[in-house]
C-alpha positions as CSV (number, residue, x, y, z in Angstrom):
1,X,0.0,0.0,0.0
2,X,1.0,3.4,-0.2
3,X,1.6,5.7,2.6
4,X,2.7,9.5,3.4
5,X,5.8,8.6,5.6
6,X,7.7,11.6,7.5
7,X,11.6,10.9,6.8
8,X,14.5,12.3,8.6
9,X,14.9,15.4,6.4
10,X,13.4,18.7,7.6
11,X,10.4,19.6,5.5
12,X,9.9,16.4,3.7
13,X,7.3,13.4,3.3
14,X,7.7,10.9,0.7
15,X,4.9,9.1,-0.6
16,X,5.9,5.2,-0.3
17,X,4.6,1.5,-0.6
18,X,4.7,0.5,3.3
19,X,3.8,-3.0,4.4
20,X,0.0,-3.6,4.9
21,X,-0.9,-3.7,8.9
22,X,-1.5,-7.0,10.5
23,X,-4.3,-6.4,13.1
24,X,-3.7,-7.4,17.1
25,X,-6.2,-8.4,19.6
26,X,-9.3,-5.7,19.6
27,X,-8.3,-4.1,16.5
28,X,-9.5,-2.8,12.7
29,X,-8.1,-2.4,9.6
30,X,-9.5,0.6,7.7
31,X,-9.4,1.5,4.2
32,X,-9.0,5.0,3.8
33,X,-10.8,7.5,2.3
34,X,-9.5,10.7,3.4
35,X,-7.0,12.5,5.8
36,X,-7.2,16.2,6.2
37,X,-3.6,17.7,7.2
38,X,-3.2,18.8,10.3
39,X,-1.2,22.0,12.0
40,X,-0.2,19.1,14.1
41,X,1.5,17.0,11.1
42,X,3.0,20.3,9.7
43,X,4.7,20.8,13.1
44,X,6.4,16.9,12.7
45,X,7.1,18.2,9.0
46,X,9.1,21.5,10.5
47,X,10.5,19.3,13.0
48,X,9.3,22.0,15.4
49,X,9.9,22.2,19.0
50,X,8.0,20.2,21.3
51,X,7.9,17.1,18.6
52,X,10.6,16.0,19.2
53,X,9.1,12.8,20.5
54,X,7.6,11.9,16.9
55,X,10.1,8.8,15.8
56,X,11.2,9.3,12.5
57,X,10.4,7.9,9.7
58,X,6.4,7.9,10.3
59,X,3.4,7.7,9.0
60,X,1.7,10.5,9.5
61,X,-2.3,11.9,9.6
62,X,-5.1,11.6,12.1
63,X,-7.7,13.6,10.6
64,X,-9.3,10.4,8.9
65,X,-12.3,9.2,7.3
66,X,-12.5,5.7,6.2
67,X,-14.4,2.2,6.0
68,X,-13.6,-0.8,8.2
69,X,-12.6,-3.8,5.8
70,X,-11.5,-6.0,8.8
71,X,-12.1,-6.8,12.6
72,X,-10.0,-9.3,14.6
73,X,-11.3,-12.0,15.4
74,X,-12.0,-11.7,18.9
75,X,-13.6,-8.3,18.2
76,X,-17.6,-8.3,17.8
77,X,-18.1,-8.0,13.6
78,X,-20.6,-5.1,13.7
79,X,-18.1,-2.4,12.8
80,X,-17.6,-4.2,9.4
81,X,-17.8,-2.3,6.2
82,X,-19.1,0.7,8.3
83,X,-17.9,4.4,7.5
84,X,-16.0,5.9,10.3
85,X,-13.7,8.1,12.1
86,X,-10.6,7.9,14.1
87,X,-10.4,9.6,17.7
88,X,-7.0,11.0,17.1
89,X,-6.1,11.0,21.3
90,X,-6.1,6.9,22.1
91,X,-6.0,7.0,25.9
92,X,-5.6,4.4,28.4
93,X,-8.9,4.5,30.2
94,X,-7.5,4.2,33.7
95,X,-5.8,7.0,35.1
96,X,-7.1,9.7,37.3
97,X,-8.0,11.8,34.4
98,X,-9.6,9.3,32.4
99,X,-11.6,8.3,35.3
100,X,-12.9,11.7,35.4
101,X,-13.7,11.7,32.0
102,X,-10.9,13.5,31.0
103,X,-9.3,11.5,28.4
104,X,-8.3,14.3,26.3
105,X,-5.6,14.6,28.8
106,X,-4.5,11.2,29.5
107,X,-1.9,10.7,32.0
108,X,-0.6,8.0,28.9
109,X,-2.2,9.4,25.7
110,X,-0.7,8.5,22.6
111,X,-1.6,10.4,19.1
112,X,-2.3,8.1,15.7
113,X,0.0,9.9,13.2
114,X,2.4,11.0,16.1
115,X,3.2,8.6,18.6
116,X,2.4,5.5,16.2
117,X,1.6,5.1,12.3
118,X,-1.3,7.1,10.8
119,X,-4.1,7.5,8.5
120,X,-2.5,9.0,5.7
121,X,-2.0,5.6,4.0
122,X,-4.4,3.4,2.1
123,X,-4.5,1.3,5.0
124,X,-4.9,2.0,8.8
125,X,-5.4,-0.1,12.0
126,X,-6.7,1.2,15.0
127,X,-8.4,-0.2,18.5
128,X,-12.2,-0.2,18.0
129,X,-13.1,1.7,20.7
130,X,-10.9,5.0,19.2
131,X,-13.8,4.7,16.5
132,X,-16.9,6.8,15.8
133,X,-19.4,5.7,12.6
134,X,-20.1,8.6,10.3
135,X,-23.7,9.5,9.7
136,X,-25.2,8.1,6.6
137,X,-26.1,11.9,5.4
138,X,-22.5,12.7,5.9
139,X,-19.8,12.8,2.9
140,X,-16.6,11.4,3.4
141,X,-14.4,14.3,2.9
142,X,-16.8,16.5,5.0
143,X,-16.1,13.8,7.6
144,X,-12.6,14.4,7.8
145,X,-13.1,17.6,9.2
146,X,-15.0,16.2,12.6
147,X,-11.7,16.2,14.4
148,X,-10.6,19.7,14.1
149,X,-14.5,21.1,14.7
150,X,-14.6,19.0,17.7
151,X,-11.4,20.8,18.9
152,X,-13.6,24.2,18.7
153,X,-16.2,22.2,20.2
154,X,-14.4,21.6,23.4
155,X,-12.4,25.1,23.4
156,X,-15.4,27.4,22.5
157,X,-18.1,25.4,24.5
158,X,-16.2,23.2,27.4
159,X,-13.3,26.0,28.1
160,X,-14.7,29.4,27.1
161,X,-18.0,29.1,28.1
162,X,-19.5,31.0,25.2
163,X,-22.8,32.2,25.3
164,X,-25.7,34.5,23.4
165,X,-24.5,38.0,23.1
166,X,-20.6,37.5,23.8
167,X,-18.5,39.6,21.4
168,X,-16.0,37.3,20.9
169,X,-12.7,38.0,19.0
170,X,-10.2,35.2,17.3
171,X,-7.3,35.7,17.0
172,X,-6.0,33.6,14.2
173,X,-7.7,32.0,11.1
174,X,-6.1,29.0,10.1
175,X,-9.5,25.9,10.5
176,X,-8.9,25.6,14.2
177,X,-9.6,29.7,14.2
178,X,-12.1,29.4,11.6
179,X,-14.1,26.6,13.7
180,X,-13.8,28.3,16.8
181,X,-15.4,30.9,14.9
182,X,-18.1,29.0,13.5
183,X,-18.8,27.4,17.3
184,X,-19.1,30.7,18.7
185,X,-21.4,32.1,16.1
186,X,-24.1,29.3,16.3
187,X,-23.7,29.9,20.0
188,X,-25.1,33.4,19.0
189,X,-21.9,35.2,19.6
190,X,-20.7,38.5,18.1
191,X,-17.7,37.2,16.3
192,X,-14.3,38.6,14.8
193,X,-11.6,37.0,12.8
194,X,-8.2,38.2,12.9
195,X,-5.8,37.8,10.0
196,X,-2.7,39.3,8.0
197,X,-3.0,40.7,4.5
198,X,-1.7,37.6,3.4
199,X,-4.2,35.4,5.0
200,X,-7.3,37.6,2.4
201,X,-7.7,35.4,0.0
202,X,-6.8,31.9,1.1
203,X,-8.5,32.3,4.9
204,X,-10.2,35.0,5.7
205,X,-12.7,35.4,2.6
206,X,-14.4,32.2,4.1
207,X,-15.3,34.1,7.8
208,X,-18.4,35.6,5.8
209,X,-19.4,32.3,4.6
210,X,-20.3,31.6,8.5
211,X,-21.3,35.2,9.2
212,X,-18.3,35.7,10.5
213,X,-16.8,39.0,10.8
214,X,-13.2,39.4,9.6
215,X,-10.3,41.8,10.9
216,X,-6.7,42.4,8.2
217,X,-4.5,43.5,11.2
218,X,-2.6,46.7,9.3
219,X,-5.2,47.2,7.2
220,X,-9.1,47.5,9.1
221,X,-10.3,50.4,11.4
222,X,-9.1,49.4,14.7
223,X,-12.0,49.8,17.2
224,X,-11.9,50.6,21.3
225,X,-14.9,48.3,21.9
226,X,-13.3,45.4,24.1
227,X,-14.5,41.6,24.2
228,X,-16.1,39.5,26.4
229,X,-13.9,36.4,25.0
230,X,-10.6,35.7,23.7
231,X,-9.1,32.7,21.5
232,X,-5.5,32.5,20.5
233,X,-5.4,29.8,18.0
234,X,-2.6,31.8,15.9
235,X,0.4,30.7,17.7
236,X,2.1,33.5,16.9
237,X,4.7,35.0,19.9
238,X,2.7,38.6,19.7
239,X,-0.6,37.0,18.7
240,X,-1.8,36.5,22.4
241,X,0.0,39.7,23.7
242,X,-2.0,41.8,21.0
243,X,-5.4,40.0,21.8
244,X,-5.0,40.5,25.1
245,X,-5.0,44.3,24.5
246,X,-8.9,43.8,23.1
247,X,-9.9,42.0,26.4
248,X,-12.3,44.2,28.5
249,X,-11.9,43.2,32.1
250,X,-13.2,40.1,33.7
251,X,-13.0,38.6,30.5
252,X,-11.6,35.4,29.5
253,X,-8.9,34.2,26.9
254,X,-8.1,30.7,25.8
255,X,-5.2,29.9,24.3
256,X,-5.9,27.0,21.4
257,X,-2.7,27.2,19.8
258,X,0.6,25.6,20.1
259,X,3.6,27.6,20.5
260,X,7.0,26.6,19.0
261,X,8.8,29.0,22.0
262,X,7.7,30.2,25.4
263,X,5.7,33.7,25.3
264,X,6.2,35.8,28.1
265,X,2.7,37.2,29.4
266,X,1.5,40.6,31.1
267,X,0.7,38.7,34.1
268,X,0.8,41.6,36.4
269,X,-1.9,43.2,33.9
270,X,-4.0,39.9,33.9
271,X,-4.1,40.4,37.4
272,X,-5.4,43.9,38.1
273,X,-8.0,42.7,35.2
274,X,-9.3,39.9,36.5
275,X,-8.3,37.9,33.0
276,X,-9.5,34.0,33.2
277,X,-6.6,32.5,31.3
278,X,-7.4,29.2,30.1
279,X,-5.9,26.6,28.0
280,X,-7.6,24.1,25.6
281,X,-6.0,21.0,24.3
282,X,-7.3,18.2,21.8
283,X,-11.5,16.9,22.7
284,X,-13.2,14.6,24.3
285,X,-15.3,11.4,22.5
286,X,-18.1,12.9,23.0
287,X,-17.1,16.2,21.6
288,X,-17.4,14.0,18.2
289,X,-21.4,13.7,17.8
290,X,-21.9,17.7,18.4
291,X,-19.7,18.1,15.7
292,X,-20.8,15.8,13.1
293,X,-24.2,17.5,13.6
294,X,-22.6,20.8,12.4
295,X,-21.1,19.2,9.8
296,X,-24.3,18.3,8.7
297,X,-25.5,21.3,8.6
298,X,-23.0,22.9,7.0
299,X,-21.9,21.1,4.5
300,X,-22.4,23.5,1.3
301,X,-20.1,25.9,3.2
302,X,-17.6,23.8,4.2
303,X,-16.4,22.0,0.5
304,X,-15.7,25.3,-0.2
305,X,-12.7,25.5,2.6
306,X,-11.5,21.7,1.7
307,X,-8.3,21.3,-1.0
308,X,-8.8,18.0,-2.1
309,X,-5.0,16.2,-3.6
310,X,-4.3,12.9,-5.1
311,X,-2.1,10.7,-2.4
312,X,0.6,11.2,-4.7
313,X,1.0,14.8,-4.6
314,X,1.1,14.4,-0.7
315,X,4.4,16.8,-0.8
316,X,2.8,19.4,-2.6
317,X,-0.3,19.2,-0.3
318,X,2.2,19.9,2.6
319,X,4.2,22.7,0.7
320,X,0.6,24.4,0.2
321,X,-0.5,24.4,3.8
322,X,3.3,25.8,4.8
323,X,2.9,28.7,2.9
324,X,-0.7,29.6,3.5
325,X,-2.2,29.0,-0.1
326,X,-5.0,26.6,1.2
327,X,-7.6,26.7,4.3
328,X,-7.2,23.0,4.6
329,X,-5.7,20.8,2.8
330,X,-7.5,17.0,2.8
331,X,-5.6,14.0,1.1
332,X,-7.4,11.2,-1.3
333,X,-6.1,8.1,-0.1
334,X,-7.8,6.2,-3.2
335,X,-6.5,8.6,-5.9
C-alpha cells in the first residue's frame, strides 16, 4: 500500500509502498478515504519544537475518514464495512483523568500519526473503541473535518464558556480559528476573525461564509470596543499579547494554539484585570457527535474551505499548507 511517511529530512514526506498492517487483539483495519492535514503533522514536518518525540520515519495523519474492511477475530463484527472516524487521542482508560472523564488529557495518551503510524495511507489499524461511525447523510471528505471542529467544540463550548451575546474576537484564522469561529457564532456570539493581508484570499474570505466577521491587522479600522472572550489559536509569539489588549476586564482568553517558544505574558496586567486565562487542548469522545451535527448542517459551506490532492501529490499538499495558499488541505487516499 501506499503511505505518506515523515523521513529524517526537515520539511519532507515521501509518498511510499509501506507494508499492509497486521491487526492485534481488539483491532480494525481501515481503508481510507480521506485525511485532512493537520497543524499538528505540519509541526512533525518542521521538526518544530516540542515534537521532538515523533520517531522518524512515520506515518503520519489523524484527521481520517474511512471504512472498516477488517475486525480481529475476537472483536464483535458489527463495525464491518461501516464508514468511520478515528479519535486522534487513544488513551488508556484508567488513570485519574480518564476516570474523570478526561481522556483528552491522559496521563498516557498517545496520538495516531504522532506517537504510532497514521491514517494517511491506504490502510490504517486502530483499537475499535478510538472509533466513531459517520452519519449516513455525511460525505466522506466533510467527515474528515470532525476532528478539528470538535477541537472548537471543546475550546469554545467546554473551556470558554460561550454564550448568546458574547463579542467574541479570534485571533487567528487557520481551520482551528475558523471553527472556533463557526462554534461561537451558532452559539449566537458576536464574532471577529483576525488575520494578516496575506491570509485575504486563502482564509479570511471564508469568515463571511459563516457570518463571521473578519479583521486584516494593518489594514481594518481598529476599534476601542473590548471583548467579552478571547481565542488564541494563531500561535504567533505577539498574537496573544495583542489579543489581550482587546480584552475588557473580567473577560476570558483561551489559548488553542501551540507555541514553537515560550511567550512571556503581562501577568501583572491579567491580574489587576481579573483575566481567566485558560488553555484548551485536543476533545473529548463525546465532543465527536456535536460536531458531526454541524457538519451536517453545513456542509455547502464547508467544500468550499476543503483542497482535495491525489495521495501522490502528498508533498505538494504539505508545501501548500506551509505557505498559507489553502484553508485545509484534505488528502485522497484512493486517488
Amino acid at each position: 500500500m501506499l503511505a505518506v511517511v515523515k523521513t529524517e529530512n526537515r520539511q519532507e514526506v515521501a509518498v511510499r509502498p509501506v507494508q499492509l498492517p497486521k491487526l492485534s487483539s481488539g483491532e480494525v483495519l481501515i481503508e481510507v478515504d480521506y485525511c485532512g492535514v493537520c497543524g499538528s503533522d505540519l509541526h512533525a514536518y518542521n521538526h518544530a519544537p516540542g515534537y521532538e518525540f515523533v520517531e522518524l520515519p512515520r506515518i503520519l495523519g489523524h484527521e481520517v475518514s474511512g471504512v472498516v474492511v477488517q475486525v480481529a477475530e475476537d472483536e464483535d463484527q458489527h463495525l464491518l464495512n461501516q464508514r468511520v472516524v478515528i479519535e486522534s487521542i487513544q488513551y488508556c482508560g484508567e488513570c485519574s483523568n480518564c476516570r474523570s472523564e478526561r481522556t483528552h488529557i491522559c496521563e498516557r495518551f498517545r496520538v495516531i500519526g504522532l506517537h504510532f503510524d497514521g491514517g494517511m495511507a491506504q490502510f490504517v489499524k486502530c483499537h475499535s473503541r478510538f472509533v466513531q461511525k459517520i452519519p449516513d447523510a455525511l460525505s466522506s471528505p466533510i467527515a474528515a473535518l470532525v476532528e478539528p471542529l470538535s477541537i472548537a467544540i471543546h475550546a469554545a463550548e467546554s473551556i470558554g464558556r460561550v454564550k448568546t451575546g458574547d463579542k467574541v474576537w479570534v485571533q487567528g484564522c487557520g481551520i482551528i480559528g475558523l471553527f472556533v469561529g463557526v462554534v461561537c457564532g451558532l452559539a449566537g456570539a458576536e464574532v471577529t476573525i483576525s488575520g494578516l493581508p496575506r491570509d485575504k484570499e486563502a482564509r479570511l474570505r471564508h469568515a463571511s461564509d459563516f457570518g463571521l466577521k473578519s479583521f486584516i491587522v494593518g489594514e481594518s479600522a481598529n476599534s476601542n470596543e473590548k471583548v467579552d472572550l478571547l481565542f488564541e489559536c494563531s500561535g504567533s509569539p505577539g498574537g496573544i499579547r495583542d489579543g489581550l489588549e482587546r480584552l475588557k476586564k473580567g473577560g476570558r482568553t483561551v489559548m488553542v494554539a501551540l507555541y514553537e517558544q515560550d511567550i512571556p505574558l503581562p501577568l501583572t496586567k491579567a491580574v489587576r484585570n481579573e483575566w481567566e486565562l485558560l488553555t484548551s487542548y485536543g476533545c473529548q469522545p463525546v465532543d465527536y457527535g456535536s460536531s458531526f451535527s454541524i457538519l451536517k448542517q453545513l456542509e455547502s459551506q464547508l467544500q468550499n474551505i476543503v483542497s482535495i490532492y491525489p495521495v501522490t501529490m502528498a508533498p505538494q499538499a504539505f508545501n501548500d499548507a506551509l505557505q498559507q495558499k489553502v484553508l485545509k488541505p484534505v488528502l485522497s487516499l484512493r486517488g
